[in-house]
PDB file of N, CA, C and O in Angstrom, chain B, residues numbered from 101:
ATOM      1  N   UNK B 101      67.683  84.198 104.966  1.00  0.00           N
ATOM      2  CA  UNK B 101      67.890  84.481 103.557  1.00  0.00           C
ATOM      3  C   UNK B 101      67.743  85.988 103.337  1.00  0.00           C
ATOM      4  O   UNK B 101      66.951  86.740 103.904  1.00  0.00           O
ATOM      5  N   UNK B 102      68.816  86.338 102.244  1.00  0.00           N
ATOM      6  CA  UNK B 102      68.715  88.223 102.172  1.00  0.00           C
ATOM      7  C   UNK B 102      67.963  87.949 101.333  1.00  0.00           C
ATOM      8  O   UNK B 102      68.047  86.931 100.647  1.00  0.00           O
ATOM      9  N   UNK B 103      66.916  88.983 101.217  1.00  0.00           N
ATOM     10  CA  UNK B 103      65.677  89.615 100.086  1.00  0.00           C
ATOM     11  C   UNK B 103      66.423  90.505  98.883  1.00  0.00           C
ATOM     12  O   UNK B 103      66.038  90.456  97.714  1.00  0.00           O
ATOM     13  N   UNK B 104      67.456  91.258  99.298  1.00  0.00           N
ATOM     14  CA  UNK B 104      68.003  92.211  98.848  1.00  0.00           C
ATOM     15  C   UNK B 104      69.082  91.934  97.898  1.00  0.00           C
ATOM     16  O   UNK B 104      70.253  91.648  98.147  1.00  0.00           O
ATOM     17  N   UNK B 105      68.294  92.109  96.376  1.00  0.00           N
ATOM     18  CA  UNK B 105      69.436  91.733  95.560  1.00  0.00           C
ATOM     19  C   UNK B 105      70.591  92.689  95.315  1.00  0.00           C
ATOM     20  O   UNK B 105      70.753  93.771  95.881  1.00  0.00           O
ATOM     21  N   UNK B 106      71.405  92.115  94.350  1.00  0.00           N
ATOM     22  CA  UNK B 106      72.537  93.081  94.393  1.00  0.00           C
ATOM     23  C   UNK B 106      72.671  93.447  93.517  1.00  0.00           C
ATOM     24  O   UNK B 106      73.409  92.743  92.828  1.00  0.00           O
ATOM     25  N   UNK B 107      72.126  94.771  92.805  1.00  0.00           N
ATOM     26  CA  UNK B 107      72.213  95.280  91.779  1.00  0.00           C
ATOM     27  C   UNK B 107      73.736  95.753  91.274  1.00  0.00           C
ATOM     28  O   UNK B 107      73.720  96.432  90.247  1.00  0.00           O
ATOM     29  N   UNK B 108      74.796  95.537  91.747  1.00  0.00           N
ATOM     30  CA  UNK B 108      76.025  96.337  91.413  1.00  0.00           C
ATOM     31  C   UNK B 108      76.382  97.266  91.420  1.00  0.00           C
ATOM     32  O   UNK B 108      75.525  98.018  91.884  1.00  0.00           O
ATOM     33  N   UNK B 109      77.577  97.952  91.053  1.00  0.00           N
ATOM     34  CA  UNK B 109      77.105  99.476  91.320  1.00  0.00           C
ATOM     35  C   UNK B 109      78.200  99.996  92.598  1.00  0.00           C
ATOM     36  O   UNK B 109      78.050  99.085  93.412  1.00  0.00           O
ATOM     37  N   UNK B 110      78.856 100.623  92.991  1.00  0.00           N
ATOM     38  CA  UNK B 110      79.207 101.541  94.136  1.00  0.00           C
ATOM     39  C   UNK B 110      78.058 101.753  95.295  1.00  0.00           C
ATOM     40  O   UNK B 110      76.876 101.995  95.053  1.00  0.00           O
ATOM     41  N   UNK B 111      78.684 101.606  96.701  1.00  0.00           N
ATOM     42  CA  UNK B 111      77.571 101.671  97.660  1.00  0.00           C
ATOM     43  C   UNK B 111      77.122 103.689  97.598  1.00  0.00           C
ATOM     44  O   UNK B 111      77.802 104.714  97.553  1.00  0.00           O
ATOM     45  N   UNK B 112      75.844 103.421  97.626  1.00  0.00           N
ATOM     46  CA  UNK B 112      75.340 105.091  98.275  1.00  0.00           C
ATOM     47  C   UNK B 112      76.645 106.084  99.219  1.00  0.00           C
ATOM     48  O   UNK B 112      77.440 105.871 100.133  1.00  0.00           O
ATOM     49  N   UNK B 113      76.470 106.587  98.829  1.00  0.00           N
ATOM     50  CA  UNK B 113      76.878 107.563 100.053  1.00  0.00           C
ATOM     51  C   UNK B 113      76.172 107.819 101.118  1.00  0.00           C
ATOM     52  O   UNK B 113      74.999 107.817 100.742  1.00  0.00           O
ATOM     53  N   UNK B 114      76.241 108.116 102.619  1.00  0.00           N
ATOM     54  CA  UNK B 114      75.548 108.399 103.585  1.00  0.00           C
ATOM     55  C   UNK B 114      75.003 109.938 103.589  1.00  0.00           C
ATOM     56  O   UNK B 114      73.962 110.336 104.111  1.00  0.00           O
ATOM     57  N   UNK B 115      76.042 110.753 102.825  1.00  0.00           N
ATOM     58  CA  UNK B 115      75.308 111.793 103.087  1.00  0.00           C
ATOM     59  C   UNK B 115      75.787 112.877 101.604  1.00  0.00           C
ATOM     60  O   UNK B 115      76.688 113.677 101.350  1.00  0.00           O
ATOM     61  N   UNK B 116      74.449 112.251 100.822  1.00  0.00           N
ATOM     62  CA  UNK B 116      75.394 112.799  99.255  1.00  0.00           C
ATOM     63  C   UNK B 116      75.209 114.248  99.254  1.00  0.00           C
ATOM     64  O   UNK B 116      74.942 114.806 100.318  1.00  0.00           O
ATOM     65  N   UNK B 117      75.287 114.699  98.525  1.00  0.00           N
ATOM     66  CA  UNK B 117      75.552 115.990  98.024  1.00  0.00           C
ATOM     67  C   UNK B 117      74.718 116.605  97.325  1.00  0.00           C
ATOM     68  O   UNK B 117      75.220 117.139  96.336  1.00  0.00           O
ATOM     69  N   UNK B 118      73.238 116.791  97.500  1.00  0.00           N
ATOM     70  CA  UNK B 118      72.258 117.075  97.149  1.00  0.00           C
ATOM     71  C   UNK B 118      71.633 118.743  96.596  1.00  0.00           C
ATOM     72  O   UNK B 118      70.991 119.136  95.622  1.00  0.00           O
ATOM     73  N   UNK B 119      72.126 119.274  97.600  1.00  0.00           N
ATOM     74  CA  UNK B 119      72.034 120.508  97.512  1.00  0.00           C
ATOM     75  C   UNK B 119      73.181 121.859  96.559  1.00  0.00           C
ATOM     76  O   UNK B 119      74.354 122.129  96.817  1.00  0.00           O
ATOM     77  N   UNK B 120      72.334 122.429  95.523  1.00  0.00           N
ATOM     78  CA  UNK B 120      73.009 122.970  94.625  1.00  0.00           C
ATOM     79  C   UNK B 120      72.591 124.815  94.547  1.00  0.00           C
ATOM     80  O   UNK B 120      71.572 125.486  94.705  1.00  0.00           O
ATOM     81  N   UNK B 121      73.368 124.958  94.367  1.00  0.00           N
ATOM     82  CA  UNK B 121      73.446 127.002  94.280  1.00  0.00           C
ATOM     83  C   UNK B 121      74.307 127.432  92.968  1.00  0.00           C
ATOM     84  O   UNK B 121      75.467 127.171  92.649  1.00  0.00           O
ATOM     85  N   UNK B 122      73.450 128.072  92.434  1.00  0.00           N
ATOM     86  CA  UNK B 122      74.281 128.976  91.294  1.00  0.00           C
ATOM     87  C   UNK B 122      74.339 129.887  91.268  1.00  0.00           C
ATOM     88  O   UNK B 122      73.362 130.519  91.670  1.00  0.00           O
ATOM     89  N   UNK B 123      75.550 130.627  90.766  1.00  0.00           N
ATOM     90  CA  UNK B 123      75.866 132.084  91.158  1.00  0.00           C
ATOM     91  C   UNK B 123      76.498 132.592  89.562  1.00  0.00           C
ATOM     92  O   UNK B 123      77.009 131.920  88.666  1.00  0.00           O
ATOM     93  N   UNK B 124      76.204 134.116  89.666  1.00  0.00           N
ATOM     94  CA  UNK B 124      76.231 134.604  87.900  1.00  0.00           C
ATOM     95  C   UNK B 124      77.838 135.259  88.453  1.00  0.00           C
ATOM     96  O   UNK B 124      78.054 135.347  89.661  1.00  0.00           O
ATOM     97  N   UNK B 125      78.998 135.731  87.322  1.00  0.00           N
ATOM     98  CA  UNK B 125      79.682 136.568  87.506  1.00  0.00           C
ATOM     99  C   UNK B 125      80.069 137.367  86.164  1.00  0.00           C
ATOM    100  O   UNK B 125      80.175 136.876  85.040  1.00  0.00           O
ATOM    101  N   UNK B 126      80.245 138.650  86.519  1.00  0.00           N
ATOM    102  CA  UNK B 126      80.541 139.001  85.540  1.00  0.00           C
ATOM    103  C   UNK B 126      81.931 138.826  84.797  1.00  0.00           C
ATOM    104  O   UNK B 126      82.735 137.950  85.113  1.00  0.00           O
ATOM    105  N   UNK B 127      82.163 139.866  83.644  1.00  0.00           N
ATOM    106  CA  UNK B 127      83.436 139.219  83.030  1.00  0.00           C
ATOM    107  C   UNK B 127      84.669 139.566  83.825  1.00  0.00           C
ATOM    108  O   UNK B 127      85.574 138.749  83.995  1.00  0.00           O
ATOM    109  N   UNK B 128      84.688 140.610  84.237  1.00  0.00           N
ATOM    110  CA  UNK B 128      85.600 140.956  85.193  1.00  0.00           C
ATOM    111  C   UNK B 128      85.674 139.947  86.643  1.00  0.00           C
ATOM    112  O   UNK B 128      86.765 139.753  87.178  1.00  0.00           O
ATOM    113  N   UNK B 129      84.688 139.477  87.075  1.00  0.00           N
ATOM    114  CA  UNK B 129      84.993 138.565  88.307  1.00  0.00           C
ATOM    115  C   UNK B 129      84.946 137.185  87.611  1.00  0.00           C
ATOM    116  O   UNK B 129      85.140 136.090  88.139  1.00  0.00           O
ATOM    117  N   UNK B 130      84.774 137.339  86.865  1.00  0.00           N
ATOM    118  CA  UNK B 130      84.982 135.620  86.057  1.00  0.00           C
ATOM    119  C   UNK B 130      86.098 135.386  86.245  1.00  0.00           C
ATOM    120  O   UNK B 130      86.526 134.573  87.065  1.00  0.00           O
ATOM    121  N   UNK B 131      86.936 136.283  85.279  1.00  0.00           N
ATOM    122  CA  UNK B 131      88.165 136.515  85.157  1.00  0.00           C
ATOM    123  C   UNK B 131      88.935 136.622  86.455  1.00  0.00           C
ATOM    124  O   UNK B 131      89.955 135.932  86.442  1.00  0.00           O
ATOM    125  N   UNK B 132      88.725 137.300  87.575  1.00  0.00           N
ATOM    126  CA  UNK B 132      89.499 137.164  88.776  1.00  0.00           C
ATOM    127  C   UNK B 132      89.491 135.908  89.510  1.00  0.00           C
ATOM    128  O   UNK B 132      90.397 135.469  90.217  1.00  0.00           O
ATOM    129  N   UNK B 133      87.958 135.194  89.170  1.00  0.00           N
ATOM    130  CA  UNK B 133      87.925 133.636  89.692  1.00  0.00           C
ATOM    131  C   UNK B 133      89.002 132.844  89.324  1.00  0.00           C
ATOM    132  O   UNK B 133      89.927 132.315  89.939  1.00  0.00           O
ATOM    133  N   UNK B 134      88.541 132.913  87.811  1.00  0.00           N
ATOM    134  CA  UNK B 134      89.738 131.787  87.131  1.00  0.00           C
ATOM    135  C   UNK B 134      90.969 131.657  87.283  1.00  0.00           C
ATOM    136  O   UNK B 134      91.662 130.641  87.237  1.00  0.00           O
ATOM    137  N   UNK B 135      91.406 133.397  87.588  1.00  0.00           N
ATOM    138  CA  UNK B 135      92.443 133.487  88.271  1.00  0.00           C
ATOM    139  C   UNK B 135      93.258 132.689  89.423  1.00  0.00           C
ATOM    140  O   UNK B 135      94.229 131.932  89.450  1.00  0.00           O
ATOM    141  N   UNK B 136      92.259 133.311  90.463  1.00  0.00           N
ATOM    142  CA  UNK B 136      91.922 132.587  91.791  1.00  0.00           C
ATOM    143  C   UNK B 136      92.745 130.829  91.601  1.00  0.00           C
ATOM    144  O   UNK B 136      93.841 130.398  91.959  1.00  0.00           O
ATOM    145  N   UNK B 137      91.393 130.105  90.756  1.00  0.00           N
ATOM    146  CA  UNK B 137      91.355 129.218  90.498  1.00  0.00           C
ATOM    147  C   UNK B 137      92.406 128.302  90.378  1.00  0.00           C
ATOM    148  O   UNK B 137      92.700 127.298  91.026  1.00  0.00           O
ATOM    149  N   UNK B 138      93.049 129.015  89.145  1.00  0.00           N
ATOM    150  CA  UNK B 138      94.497 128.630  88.525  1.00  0.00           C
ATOM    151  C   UNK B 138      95.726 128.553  89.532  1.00  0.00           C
ATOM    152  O   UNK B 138      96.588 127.686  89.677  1.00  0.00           O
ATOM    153  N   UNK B 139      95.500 129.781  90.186  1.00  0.00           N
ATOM    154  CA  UNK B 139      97.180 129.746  91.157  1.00  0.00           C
ATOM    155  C   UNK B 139      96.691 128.664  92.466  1.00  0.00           C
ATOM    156  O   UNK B 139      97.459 128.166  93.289  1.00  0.00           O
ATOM    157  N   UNK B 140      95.280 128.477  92.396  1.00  0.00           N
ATOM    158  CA  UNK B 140      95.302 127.571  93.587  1.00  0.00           C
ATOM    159  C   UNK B 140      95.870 126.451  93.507  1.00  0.00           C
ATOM    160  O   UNK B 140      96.519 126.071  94.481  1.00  0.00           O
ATOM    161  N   UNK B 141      95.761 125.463  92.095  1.00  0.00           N
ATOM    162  CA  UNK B 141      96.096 124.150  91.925  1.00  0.00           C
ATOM    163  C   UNK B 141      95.223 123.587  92.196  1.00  0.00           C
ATOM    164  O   UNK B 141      95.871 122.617  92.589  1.00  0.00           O
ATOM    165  N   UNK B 142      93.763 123.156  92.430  1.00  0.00           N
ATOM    166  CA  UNK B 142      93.116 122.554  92.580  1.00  0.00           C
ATOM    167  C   UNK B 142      92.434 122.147  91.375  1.00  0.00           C
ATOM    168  O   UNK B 142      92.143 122.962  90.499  1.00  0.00           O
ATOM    169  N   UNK B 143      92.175 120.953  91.302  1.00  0.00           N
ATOM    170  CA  UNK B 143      91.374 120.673  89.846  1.00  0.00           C
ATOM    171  C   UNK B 143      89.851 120.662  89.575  1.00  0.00           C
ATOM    172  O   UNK B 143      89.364 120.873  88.464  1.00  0.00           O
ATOM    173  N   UNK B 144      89.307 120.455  90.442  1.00  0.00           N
ATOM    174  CA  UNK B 144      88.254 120.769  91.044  1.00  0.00           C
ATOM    175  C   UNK B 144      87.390 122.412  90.980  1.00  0.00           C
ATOM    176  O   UNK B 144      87.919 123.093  91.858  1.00  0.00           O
ATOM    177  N   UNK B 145      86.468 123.101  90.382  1.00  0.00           N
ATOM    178  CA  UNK B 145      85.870 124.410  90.716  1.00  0.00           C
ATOM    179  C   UNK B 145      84.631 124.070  91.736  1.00  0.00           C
ATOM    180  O   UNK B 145      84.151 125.050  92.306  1.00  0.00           O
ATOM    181  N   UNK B 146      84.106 122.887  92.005  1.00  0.00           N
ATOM    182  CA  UNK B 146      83.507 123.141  92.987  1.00  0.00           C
ATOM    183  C   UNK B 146      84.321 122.984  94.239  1.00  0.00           C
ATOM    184  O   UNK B 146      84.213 123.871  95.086  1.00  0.00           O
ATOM    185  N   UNK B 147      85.017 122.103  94.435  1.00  0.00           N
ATOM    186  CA  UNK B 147      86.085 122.011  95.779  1.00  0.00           C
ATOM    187  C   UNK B 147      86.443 123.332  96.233  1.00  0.00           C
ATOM    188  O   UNK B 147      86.344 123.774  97.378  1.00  0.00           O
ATOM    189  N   UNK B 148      87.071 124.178  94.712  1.00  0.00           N
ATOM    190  CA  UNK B 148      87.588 125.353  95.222  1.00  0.00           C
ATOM    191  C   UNK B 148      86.634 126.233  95.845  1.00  0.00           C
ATOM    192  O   UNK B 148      87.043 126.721  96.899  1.00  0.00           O
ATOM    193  N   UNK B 149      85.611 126.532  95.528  1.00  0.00           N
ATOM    194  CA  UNK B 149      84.277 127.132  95.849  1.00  0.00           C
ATOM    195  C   UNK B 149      84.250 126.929  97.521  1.00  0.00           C
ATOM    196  O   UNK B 149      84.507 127.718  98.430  1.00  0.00           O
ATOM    197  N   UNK B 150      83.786 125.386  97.521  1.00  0.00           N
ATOM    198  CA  UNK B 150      83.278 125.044  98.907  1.00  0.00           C
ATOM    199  C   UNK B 150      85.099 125.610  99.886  1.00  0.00           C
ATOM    200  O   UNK B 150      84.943 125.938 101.062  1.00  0.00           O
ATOM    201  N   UNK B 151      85.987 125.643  99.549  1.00  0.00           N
ATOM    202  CA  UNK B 151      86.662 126.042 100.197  1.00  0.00           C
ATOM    203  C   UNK B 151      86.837 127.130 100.774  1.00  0.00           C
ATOM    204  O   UNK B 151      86.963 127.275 101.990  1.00  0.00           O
ATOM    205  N   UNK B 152      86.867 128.242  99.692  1.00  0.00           N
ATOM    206  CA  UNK B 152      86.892 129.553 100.137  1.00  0.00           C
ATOM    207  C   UNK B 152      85.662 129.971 100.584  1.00  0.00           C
ATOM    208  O   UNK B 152      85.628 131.061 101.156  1.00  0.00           O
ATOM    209  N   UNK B 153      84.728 129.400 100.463  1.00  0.00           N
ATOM    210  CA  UNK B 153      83.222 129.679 101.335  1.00  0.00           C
ATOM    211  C   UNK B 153      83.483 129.685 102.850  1.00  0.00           C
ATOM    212  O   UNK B 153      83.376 130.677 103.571  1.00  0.00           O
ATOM    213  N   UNK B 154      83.908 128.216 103.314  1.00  0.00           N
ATOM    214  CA  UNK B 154      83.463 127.582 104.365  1.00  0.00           C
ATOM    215  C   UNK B 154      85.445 128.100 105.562  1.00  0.00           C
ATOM    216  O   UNK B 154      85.714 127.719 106.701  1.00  0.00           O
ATOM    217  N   UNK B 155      86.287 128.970 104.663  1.00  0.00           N
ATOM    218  CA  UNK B 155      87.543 129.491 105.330  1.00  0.00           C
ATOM    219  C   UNK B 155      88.489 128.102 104.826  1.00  0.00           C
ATOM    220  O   UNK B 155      89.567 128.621 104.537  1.00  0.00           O
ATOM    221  N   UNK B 156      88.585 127.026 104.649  1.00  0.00           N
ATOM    222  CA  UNK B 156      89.383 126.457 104.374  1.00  0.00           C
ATOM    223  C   UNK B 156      90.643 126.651 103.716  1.00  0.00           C
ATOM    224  O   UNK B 156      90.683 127.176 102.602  1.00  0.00           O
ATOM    225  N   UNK B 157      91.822 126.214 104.405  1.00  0.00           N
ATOM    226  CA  UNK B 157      93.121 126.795 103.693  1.00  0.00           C
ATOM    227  C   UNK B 157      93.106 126.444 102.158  1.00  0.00           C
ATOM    228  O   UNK B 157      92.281 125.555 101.942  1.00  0.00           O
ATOM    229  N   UNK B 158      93.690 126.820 101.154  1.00  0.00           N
ATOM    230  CA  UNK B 158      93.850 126.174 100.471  1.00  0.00           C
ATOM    231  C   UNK B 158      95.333 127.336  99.951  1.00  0.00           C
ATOM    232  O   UNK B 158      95.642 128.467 100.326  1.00  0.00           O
ATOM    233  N   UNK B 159      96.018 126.284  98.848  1.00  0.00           N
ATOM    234  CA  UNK B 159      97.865 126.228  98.890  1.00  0.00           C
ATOM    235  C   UNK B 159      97.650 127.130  97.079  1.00  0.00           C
ATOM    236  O   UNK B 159      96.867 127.023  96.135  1.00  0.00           O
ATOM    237  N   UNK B 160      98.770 127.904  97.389  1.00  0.00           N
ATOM    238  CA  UNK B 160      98.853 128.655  95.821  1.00  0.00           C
ATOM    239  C   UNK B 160     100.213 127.754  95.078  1.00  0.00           C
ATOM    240  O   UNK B 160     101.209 127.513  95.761  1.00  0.00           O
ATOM    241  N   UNK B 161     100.147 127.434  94.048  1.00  0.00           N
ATOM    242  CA  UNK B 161     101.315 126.768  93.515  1.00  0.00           C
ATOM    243  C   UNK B 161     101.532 127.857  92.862  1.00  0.00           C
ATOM    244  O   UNK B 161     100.627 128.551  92.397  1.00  0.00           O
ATOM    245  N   UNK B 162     103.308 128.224  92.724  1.00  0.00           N
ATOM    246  CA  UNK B 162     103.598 129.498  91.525  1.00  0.00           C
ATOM    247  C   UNK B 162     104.668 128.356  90.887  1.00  0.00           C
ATOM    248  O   UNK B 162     105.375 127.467  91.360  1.00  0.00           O
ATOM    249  N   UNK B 163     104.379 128.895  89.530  1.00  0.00           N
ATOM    250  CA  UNK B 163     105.910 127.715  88.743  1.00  0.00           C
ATOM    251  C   UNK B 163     107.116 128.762  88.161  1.00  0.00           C
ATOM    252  O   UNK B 163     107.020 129.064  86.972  1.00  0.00           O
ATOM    253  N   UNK B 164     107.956 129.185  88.739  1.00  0.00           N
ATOM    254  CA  UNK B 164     108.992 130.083  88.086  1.00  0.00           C
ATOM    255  C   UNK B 164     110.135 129.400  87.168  1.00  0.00           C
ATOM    256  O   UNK B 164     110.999 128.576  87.468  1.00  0.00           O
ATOM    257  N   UNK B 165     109.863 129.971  86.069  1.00  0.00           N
ATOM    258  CA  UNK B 165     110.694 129.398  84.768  1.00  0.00           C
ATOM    259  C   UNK B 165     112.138 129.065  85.196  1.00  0.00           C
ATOM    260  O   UNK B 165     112.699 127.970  85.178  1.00  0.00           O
ATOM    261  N   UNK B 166     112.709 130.527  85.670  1.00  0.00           N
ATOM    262  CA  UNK B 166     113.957 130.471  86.026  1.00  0.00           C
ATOM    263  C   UNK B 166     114.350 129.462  86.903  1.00  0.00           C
ATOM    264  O   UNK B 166     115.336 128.733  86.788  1.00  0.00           O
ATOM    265  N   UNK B 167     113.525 129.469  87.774  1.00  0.00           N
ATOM    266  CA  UNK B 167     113.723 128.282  88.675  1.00  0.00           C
ATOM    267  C   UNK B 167     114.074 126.741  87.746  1.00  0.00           C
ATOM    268  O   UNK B 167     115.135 126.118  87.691  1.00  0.00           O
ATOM    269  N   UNK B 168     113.089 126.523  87.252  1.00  0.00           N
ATOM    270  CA  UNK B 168     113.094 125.173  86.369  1.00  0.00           C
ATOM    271  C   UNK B 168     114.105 125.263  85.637  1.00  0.00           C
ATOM    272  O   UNK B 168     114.956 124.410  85.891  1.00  0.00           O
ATOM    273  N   UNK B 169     114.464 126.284  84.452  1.00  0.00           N
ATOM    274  CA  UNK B 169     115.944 126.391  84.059  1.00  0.00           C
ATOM    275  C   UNK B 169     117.151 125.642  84.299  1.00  0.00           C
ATOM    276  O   UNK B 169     117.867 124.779  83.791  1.00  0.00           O
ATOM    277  N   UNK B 170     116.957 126.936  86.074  1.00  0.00           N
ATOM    278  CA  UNK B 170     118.653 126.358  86.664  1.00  0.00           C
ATOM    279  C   UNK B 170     118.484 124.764  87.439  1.00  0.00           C
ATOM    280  O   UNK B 170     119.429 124.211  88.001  1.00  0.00           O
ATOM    281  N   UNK B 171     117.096 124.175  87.338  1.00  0.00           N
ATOM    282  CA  UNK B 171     117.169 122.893  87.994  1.00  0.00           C
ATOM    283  C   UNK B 171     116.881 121.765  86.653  1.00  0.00           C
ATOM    284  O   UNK B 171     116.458 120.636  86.901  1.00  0.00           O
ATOM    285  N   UNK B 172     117.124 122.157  85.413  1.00  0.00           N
ATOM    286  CA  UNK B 172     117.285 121.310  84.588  1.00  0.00           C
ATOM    287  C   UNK B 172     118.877 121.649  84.284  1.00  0.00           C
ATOM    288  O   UNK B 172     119.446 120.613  83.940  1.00  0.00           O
ATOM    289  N   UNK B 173     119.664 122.661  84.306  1.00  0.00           N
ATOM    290  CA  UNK B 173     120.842 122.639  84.115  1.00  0.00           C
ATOM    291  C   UNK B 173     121.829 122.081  85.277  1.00  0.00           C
ATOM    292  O   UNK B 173     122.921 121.531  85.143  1.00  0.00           O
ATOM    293  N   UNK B 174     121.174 122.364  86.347  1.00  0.00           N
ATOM    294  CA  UNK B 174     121.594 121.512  87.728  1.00  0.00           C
ATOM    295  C   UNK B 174     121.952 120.271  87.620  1.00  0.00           C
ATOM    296  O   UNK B 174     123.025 119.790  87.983  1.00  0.00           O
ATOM    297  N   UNK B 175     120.756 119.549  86.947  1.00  0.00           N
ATOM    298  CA  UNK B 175     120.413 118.242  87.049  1.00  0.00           C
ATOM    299  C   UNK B 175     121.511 117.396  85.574  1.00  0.00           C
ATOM    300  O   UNK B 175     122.107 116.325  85.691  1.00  0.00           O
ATOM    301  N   UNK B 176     121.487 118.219  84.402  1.00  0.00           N
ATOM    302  CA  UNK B 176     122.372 118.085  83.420  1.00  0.00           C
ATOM    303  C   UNK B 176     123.711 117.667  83.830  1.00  0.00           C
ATOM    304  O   UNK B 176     124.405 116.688  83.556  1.00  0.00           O
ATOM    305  N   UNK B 177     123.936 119.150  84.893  1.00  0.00           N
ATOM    306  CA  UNK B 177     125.512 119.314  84.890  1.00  0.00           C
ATOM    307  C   UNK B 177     125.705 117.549  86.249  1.00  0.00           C
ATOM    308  O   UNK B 177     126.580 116.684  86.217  1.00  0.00           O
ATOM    309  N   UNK B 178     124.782 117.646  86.989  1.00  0.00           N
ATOM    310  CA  UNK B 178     125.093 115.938  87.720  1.00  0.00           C
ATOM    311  C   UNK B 178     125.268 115.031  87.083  1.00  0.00           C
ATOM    312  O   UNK B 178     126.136 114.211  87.383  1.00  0.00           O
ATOM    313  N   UNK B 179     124.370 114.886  85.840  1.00  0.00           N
ATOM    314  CA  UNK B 179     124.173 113.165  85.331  1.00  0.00           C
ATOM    315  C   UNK B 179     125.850 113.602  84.439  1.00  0.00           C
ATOM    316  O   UNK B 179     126.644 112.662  84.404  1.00  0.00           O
ATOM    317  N   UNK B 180     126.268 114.787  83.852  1.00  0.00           N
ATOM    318  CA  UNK B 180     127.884 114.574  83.233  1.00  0.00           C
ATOM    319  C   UNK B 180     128.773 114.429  84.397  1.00  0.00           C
ATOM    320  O   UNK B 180     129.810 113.856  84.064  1.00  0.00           O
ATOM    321  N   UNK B 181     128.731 114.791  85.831  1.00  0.00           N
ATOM    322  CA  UNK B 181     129.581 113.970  86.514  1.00  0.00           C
ATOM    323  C   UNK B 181     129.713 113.419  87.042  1.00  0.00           C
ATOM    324  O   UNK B 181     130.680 113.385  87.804  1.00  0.00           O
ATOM    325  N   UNK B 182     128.437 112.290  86.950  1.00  0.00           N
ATOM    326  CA  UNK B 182     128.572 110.870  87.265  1.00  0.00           C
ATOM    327  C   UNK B 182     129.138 110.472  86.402  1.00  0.00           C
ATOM    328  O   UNK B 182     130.232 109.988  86.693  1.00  0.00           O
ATOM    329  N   UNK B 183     128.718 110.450  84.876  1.00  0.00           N
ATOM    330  CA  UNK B 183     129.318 109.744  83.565  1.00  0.00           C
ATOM    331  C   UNK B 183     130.819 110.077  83.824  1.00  0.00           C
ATOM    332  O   UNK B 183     131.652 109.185  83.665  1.00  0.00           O
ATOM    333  N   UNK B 184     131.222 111.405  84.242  1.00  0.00           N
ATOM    334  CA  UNK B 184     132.906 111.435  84.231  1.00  0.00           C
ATOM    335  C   UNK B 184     133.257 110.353  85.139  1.00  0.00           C
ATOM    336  O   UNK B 184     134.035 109.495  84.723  1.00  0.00           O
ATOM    337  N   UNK B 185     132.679 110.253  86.613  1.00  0.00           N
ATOM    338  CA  UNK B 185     132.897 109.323  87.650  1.00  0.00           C
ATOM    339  C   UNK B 185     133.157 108.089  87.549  1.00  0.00           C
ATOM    340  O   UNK B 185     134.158 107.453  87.880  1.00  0.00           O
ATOM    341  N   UNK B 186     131.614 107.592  86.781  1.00  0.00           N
ATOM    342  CA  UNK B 186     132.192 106.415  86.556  1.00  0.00           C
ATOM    343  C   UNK B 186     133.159 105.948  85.300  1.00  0.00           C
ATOM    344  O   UNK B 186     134.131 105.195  85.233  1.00  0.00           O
ATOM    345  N   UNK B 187     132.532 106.644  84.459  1.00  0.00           N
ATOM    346  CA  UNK B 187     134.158 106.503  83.301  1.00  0.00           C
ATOM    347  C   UNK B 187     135.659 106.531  84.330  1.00  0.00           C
ATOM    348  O   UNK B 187     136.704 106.070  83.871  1.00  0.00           O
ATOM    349  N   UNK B 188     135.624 106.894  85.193  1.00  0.00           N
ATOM    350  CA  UNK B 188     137.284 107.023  85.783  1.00  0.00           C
ATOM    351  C   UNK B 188     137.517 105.873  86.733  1.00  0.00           C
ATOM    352  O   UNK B 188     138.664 105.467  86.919  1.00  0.00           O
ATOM    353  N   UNK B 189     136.331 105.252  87.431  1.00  0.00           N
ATOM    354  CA  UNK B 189     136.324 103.952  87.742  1.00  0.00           C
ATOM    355  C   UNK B 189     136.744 102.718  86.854  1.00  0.00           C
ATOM    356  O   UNK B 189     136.672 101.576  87.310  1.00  0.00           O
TER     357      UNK B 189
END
């Protein structure tokens, strides 16, 4: 017979995350963090942290307008010639 009731709940982790560090910045490196932060794509500020600490790659997303533009007009000018396509079917 188990002794051990089952309170519910998510199991423990084996090896949680216990240990915490805080660090001050000023407005100027705030500002270059957030920076940082932003072009990384990560949603996460501690992830990003433990990353660039420990060398881990991490990926810059850039979003260029123009780009999106000509790939919504791209995408426009396809769906009118399918509609011509199949209209001629």
């Amino acid at each position: 017979m188990n002794n051990k009731r089952n309170r519910g709940g998510r199991n423990p982790k084996l090896d949680p995350a216990i240990n915490r560090y805080s660090i001050n910045f000023s407005s100027e490196e705030d500002m270059r963090f957030l920076k940082m932060f932003d072009r990384s794509g990560m949603t996460s500020k501690s992830a990003f942290i433990k990353a660039r600490i420990f060398g881990e790659p991490f990926h810059v997303v850039t979003f260029d307008k123009s780009q999106h533009e000509y790939y919504t007009k791209l995408s426009d000018f396809h769906a009118q010639f399918r509609m011509v396509s199949n209209n001629y079917n």
